[in-house]
N, C-alpha and C positions, 0 to 999 in steps of 0.2 A: 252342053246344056247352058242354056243363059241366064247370067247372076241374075235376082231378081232381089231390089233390096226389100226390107222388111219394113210392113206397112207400121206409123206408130202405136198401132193399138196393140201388135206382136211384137213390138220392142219393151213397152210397159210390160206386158204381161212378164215375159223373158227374164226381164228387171227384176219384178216382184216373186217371179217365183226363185230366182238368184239370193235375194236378200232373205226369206223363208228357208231354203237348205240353211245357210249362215248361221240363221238364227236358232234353229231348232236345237241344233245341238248344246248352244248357250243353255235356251231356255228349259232344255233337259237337265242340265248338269243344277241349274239353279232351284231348282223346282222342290229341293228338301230343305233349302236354307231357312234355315225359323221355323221349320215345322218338329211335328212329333209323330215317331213309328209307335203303335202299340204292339208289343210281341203276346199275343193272346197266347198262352199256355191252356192247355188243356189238362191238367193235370193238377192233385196237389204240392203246396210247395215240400221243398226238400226232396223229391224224388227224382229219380235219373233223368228222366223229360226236362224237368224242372230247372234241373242243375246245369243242363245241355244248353239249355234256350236262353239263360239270363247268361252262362257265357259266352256265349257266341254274342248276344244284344251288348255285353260289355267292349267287344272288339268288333262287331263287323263295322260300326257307326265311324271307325277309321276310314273306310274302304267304298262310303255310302258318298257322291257330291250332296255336298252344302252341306257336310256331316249334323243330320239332326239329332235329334233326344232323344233315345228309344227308352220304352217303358214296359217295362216284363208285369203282367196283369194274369193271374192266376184264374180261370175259367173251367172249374170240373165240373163232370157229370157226366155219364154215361159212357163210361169207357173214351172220352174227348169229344162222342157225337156233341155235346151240348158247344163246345165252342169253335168246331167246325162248320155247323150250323150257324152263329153267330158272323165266321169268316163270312160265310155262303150268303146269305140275304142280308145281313144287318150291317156289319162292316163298312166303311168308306170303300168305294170304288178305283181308291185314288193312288195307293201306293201307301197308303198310312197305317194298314193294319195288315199284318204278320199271321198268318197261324202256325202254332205247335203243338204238334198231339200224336198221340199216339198210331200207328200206322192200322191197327185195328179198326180208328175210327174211317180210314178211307177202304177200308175193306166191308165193314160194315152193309152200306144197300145191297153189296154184293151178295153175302153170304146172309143177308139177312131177309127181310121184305122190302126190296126198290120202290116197290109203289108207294110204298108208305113212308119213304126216306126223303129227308127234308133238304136236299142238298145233294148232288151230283157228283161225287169224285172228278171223274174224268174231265168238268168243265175248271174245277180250281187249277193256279194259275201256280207251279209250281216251282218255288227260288232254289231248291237243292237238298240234299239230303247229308249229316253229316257223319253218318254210319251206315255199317253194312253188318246188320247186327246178327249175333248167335244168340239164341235162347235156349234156357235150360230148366231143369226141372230140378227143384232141392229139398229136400229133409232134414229136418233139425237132428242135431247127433245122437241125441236119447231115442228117436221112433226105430220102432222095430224092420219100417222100411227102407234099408241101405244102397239099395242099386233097383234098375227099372226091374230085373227079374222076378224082384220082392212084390216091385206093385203091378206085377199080371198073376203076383198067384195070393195076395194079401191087399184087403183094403185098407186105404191109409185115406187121412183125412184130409185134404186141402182147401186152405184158402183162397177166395177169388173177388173178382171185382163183379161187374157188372155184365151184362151181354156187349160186346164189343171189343173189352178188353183183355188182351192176349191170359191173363191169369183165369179166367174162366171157360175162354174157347178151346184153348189150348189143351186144358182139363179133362175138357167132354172130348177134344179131337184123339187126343190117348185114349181116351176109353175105348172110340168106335174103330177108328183105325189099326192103334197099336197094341192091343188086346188089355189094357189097365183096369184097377178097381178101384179106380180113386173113387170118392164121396167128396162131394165138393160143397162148399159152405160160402155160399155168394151173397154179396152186399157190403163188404171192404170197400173203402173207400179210394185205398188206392194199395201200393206196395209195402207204405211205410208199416200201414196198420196189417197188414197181413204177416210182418217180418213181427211186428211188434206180440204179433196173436202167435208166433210159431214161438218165441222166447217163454211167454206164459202157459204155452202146452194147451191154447185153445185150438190149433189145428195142428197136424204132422209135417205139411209142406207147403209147397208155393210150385206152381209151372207156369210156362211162358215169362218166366223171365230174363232180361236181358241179362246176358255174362257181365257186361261192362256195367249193368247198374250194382249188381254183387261186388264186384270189386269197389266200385264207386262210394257206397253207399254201405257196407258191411267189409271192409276189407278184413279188420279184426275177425271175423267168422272165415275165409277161406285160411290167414294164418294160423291161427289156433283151430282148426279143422272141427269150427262148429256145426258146420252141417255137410252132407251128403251129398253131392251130387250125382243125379242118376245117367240122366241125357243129354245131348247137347243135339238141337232143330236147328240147321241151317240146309240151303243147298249144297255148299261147299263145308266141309271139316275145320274147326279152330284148330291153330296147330298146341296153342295152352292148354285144352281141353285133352287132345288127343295123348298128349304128354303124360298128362295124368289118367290115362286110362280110361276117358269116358265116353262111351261109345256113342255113335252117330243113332240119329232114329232110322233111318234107311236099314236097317237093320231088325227092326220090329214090323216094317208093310208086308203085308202075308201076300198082293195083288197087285199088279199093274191099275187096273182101274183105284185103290185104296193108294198108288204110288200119287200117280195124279191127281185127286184129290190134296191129297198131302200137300205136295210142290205147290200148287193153287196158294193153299192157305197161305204158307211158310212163304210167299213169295215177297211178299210185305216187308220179310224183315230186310229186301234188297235196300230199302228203304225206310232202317231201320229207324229213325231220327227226324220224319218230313216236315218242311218247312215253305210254306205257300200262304198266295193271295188268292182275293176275290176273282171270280168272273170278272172279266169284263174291263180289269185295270188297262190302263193304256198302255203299248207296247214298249213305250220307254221307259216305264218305269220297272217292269217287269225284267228289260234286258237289264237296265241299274242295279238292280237287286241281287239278279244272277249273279251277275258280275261281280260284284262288291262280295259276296256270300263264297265267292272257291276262291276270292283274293285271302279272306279272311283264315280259309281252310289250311292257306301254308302261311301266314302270317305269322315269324317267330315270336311272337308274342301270346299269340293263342296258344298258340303250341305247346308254350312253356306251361300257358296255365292250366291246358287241359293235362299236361303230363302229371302237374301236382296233383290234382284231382281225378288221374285215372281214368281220363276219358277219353276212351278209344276214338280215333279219326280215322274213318276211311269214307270218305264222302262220293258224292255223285251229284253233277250238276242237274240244274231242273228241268232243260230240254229233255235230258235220258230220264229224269222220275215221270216228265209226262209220260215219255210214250212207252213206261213200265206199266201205268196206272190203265192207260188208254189199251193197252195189250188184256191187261187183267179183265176187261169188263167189256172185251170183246171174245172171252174163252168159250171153249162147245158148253151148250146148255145141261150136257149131260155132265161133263167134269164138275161145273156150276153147282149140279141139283146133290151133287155125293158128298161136295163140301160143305154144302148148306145143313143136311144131316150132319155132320160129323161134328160140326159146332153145336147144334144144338141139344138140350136136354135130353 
């Protein structure tokens, strides 16, 4: 074949697109220097969400180029829809705003009305997850209800949050599925106040909660064996839970189609912890983030401080919570329509 040199207008180009690869990655890496991350919580403060999301914002900013300022900004309502929704359309598109909420909230259009959902799971933009959570159901020591056995043959009274939020879906999902008589008492504002309402003997219990926010957040109540626990909802078995005798819920589904429903719901707590951007950010800052967020997850230093604080690590990076979320909201319309019942009223 005969050389053919290159005309100068495809020498330039060549050039220019030479010195652009170069650059990008500079201007990647500089792109948070002087800036500020907002870590939107969805939750109130002091609760396990809460206490997750301002640790991790205290150390992942080691792990972030141009290590900026991050700023934990507490955003509830509606089981986190309200500042999921905020990520979703309001939000900077830039890399500068975080969301953290509860995993209900991206189960939500699902299980709830789509049409009417203000925000799309499957398009947020997702940096990792930093658990892989067990929920349980618990009773204060005084209620007459001491094991799940009690509350399929006695009603017992619990506390909940709102529609979205694992302490009230969870609730109704025992009733329909796992044969319960709970009575549930919703509009808690979050956990604190429901933990608070079970002290004063204004409800019997609490379900859908995380194992690790119990330890976290009430440690004195599992050593002094202030309350109950009945169940432990995950796919897989805790082996601490098991220790102490508490049985799996795979154990209460009377039906293959009530099994699937279930696993649907409970599939959320794979990601237990989620932590995502807007639509639409650009891809380098999204891989940045990634990145910086599972550096942070073995980081001896977080490490140390979630150990003080009793906060379970088992993360999952945000390529695999995408295409968990993208999985979930691609399920048969029929598993869809049994969980949708089983949540609600």
């Amino acid at each position: 074949m005969q050389f053919r040199p290159m005309s100068l207008s495809n020498i330039a180009a060549a050039a220019l697109a030479s010195v652009a690869a170069a650059a990008a990655p500079a201007a990647a890496a500089d792109f948070y220097a002087g800036k500020t991350i907002d870590f939107i919580i969805g939750s109130n403060p002091g609760g396990g969400y809460d206490i997750y999301a301002r640790t991790i914002a205290r150390h992942i900013v080691r792990h972030i180029p141009g290590h900026p300022a991050i700023v934990p900004k507490n955003l509830p309502g509606a089981g986190s829809a309200k500042a999921t929704g905020f990520i979703y359309a309001v939000a900077p598109k830039d890399g500068t705003a975080i969301g953290a909420v509860f995993p209900g909230a991206i189960m939500e259009p699902l299980l709830g009305d789509r049409a009417k959902a203000t925000y799309d799971p499957p398009k947020l933009q997702y940096v990792g997850t930093a658990d892989n959570g067990t929920r349980i159901c618990v009773t204060w020591h005084a209620a007459k209800t001491k094991t799940f056995e009690d509350a399929r043959q006695r009603k017992t009274i619990l506390g909940a949050s709102q529609a979205g939020g694992s302490s009230r879906d969870y609730a109704y999902m025992h009733n329909k599925l796992n044969g319960t008589k709970f009575e549930i008492v919703s509009g808690y504002k979050g956990t604190v106040d429901i933990l608070l309402a079970m002290e004063r003997g204004e409800v019997e219990g609490l379900c859908g909660y995380d194992w690790t926010s119990l330890k976290t957040q009430r440690p004195d109540w599992l050593r002094d064996k202030k309350v109950n626990i009945l169940v432990q909802v995950a796919l897989e078995p805790e082996a601490a839970l098991t220790q102490l005798g508490v049985p799996r819920i795979a154990k209460y589904v009377n039906n293959d189609d009530d099994k699937k429903a279930l696993d649907l719901i409970i599939t959320q707590q794979v990601f237990g912890r989620p932590y995502f951007l807007p639509p639409g950010t650009p891809t380098a800052q999204v891989k940045m983030l990634r990145d910086a967020f599972m550096k942070t997850m073995t980081d001896k230093e977080f490490l140390e401080d979630a150990r003080k604080q009793r906060l379970d690590i088992d993360p999952l990076d945000g390529e695999k919570v995408q295409k968990i979320v993208e999985a979930l909201y691609a399920a048969p319309a029929a598993i869809v329509d049994r969980a949708k019942l089983a949540v609600k009223p």
